[in-house]
N, C-alpha and C positions, 0 to 999 in steps of 0.2 A: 176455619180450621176443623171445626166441630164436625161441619159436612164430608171436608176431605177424609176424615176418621173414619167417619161410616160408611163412608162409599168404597174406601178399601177390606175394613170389616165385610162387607156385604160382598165384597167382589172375591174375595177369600174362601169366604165361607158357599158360595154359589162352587167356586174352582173344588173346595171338596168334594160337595153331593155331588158334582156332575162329573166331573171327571174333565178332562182336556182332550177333545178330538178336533181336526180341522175340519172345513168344508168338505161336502162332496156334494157336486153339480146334481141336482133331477134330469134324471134318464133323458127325461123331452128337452133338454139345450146340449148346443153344446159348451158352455160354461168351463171354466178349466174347474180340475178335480184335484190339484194337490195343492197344497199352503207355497210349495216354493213358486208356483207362478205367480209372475206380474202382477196377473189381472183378480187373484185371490189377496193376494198380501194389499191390493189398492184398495179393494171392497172393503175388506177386513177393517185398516187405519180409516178411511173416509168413514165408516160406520160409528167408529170410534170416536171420532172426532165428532160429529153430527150431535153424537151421545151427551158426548159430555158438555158441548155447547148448549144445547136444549136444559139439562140440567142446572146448569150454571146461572141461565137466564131466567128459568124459572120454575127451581127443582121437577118433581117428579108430573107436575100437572105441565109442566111446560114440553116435559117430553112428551106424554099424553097428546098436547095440542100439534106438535111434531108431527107423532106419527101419523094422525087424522090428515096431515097437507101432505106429506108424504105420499099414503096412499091415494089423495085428489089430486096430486101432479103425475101419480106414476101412469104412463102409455105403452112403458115396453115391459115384456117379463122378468125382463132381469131388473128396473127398479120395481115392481113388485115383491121381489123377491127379495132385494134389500129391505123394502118396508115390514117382510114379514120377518126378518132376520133382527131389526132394530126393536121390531114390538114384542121379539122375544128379547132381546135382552135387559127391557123394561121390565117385562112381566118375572123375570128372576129376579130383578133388583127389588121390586114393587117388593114380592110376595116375601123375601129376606128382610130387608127393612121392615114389614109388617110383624114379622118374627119379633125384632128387638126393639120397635118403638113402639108405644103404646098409639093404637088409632087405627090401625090395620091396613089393610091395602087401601087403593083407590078403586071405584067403582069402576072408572077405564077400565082395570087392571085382572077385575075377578073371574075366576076360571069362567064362567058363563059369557060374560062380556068379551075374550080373547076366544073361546073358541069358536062362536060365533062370525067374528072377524075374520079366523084365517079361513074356516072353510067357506067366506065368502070370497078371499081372495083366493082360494087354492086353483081355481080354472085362469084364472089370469096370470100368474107365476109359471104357469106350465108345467104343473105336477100332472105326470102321470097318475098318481093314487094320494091318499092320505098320509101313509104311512113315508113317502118318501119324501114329501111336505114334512113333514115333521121329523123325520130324518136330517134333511137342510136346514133347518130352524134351528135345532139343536148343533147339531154341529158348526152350525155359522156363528148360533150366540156364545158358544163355548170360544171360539177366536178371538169375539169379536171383545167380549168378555178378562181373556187374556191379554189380547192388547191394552187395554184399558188399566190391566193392572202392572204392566211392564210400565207403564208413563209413569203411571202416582209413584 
């Protein structure tokens, strides 16, 4: 009970700072680009799900362990690109609950430790640049983010 609390707390309080955008594909695929296709709203709910099951089984260190297989099964860019998409909506959860529990993030979790990560995934996802990597990150965790709070 105590976890479903804070996990809607956290997912609230993320939905404020950030704001609510959908996905938009990287230049380099061609990925659909609006929330109402198929192939958005599947990624979207499967991320969701992914999410919350990792959690579930073994809060935040279990997501943690997640994303690491994650990116050691992904072969094509578009699960790259969910992997990048899932370790951002960690790294929001992480860095919010660090806010309001006493302990702080997770080492996975700290700005050094994630940027590291994605600019080593960013040629495998098929980012044309930085900026649009992190562009998709953001607006895929904000979905990804909102689905998550439509369930609870």
């Amino acid at each position: 009970m105590l976890n479903k609390v804070l996990l809607r707390l956290s997912i609230l309080a993320v939905l404020m700072m950030a704001g609510c955008q959908m996905p938009n594909a990287p230049q380099a695929t061609a990925a659909p680009t609006e929330a109402s296709d198929p192939a958005v709203r599947r990624m979207v709910s499967n991320l969701a799900t992914r999410f919350t099951r990792a959690r579930q089984a073994g809060g935040m260190v279990g997501v943690s362990a997640d994303i690491q297989s994650c990116y050691q099964q992904a072969t094509l860019p578009r699960q790259v690109r969910d992997c990048l998409v899932l370790d951002a909506v960690a790294r929001r959860i992480d860095m919010e609950a660090a806010r309001t529990i006493p302990g702080g993030e997770l080492p996975y979790f700290t700005e050094q430790a994630v940027t590291r990560r994605w600019a080593q995934h960013n040629r495998a996802g098929n980012f044309p640049d930085l900026p649009t990597q992190i562009s998709y990150m953001r607006n895929g965790s904000d979905a990804v983010i909102l689905e998550m709070a439509k369930r609870s």
